[in-house]
C-alpha positions in Angstrom: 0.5 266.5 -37.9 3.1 265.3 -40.1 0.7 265.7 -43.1 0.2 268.9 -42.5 4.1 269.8 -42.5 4.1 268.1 -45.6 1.5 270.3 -47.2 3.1 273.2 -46.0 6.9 272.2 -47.2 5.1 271.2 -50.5 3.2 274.4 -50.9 6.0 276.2 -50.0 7.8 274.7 -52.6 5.4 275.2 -55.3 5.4 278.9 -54.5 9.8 278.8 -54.7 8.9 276.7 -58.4 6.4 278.7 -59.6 8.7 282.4 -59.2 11.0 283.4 -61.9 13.2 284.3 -59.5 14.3 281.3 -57.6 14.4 281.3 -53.5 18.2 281.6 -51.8 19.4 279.6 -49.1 22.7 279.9 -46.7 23.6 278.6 -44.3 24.2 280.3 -40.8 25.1 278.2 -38.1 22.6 274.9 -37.6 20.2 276.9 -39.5 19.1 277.5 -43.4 18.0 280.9 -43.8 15.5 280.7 -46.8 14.4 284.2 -48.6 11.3 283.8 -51.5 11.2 286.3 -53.9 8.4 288.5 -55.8 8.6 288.6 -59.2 10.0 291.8 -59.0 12.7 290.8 -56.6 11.9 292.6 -53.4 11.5 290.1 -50.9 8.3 287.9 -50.4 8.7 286.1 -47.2 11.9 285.0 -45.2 12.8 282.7 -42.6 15.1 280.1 -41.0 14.9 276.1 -41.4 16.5 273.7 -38.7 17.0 270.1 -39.6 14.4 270.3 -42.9 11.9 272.0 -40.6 10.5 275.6 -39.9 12.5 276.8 -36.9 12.0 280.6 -35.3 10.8 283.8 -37.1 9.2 283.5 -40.4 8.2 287.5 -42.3 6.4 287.8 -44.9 6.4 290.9 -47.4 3.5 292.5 -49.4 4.8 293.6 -52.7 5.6 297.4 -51.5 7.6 295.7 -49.2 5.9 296.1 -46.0 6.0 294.0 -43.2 2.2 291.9 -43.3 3.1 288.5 -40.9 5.4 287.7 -38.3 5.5 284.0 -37.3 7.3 281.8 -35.4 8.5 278.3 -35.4 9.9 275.3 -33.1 10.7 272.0 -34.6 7.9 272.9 -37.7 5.5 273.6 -35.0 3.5 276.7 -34.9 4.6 278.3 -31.6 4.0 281.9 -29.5 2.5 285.4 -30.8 2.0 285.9 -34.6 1.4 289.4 -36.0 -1.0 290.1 -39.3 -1.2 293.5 -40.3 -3.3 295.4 -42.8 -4.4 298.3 -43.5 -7.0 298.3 -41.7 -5.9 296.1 -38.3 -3.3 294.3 -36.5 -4.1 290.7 -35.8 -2.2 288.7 -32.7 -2.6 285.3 -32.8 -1.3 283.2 -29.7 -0.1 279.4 -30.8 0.2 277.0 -27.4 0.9 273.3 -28.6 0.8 274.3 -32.4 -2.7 275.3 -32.0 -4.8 278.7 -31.8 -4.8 279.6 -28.1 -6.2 283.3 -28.3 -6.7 286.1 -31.0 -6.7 289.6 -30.5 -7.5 292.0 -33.3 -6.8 295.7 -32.8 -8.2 297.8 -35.5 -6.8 301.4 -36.8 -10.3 303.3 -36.1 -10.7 302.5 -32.4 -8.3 303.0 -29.5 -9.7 300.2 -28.3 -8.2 296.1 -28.3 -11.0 293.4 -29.2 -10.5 290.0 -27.9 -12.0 287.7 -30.4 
């Protein structure tokens, strides 16, 4: 498990490296909230940290700006309902002990959920 923290603090590191505009972090309360940065400056994803680790909601931007993920953290640990949208579906995904307890996928042509 802590490997996988690891990858995920690295890769999220490469990504702040590999911008030209470079990530900004302050400080609110026990926390560290971290904002990454398109090229263009709009906002790429954003999200708190809590003693070095990935603590409650996480967003992530597409480059228009629109809200595509919604996660959420405890102690680095995946944790509750994410949201993935597109364009053409919303995707729930429901974390119990940092792993995939259920998926639901609703898509935009149906009224209709589908439980994957």
């Amino acid at each position: 498990m802590k490997k996988i923290i690891t990858i995920c603090l690295l890769c999220m590191a490469t990504i702040g490296f590999s911008q030209k505009i470079k990530p900004t972090y302050k400080v609110e309360g026990d926390l560290v909230k971290a904002t990454y940065y398109y090229d263009n400056g709009d906002i790429k994803t954003q999200g708190f940290f809590k003693d070095s680790k990935l603590s409650g909601e996480w967003t992530k931007y597409n480059k228009e700006g629109v809200k595509v993920g919604l996660a959420y953290y405890k102690e680095g640990k995946k944790v509750g309902k994410w949201f993935i949208w597109s364009k053409d579906y919303l995707k729930e995904i429901n974390y119990v002990d940092n792993s995939i307890a259920s998926v639901n996928t609703w898509k935009t042509d149906s009224k209709m959920a589908l439980n994957n």
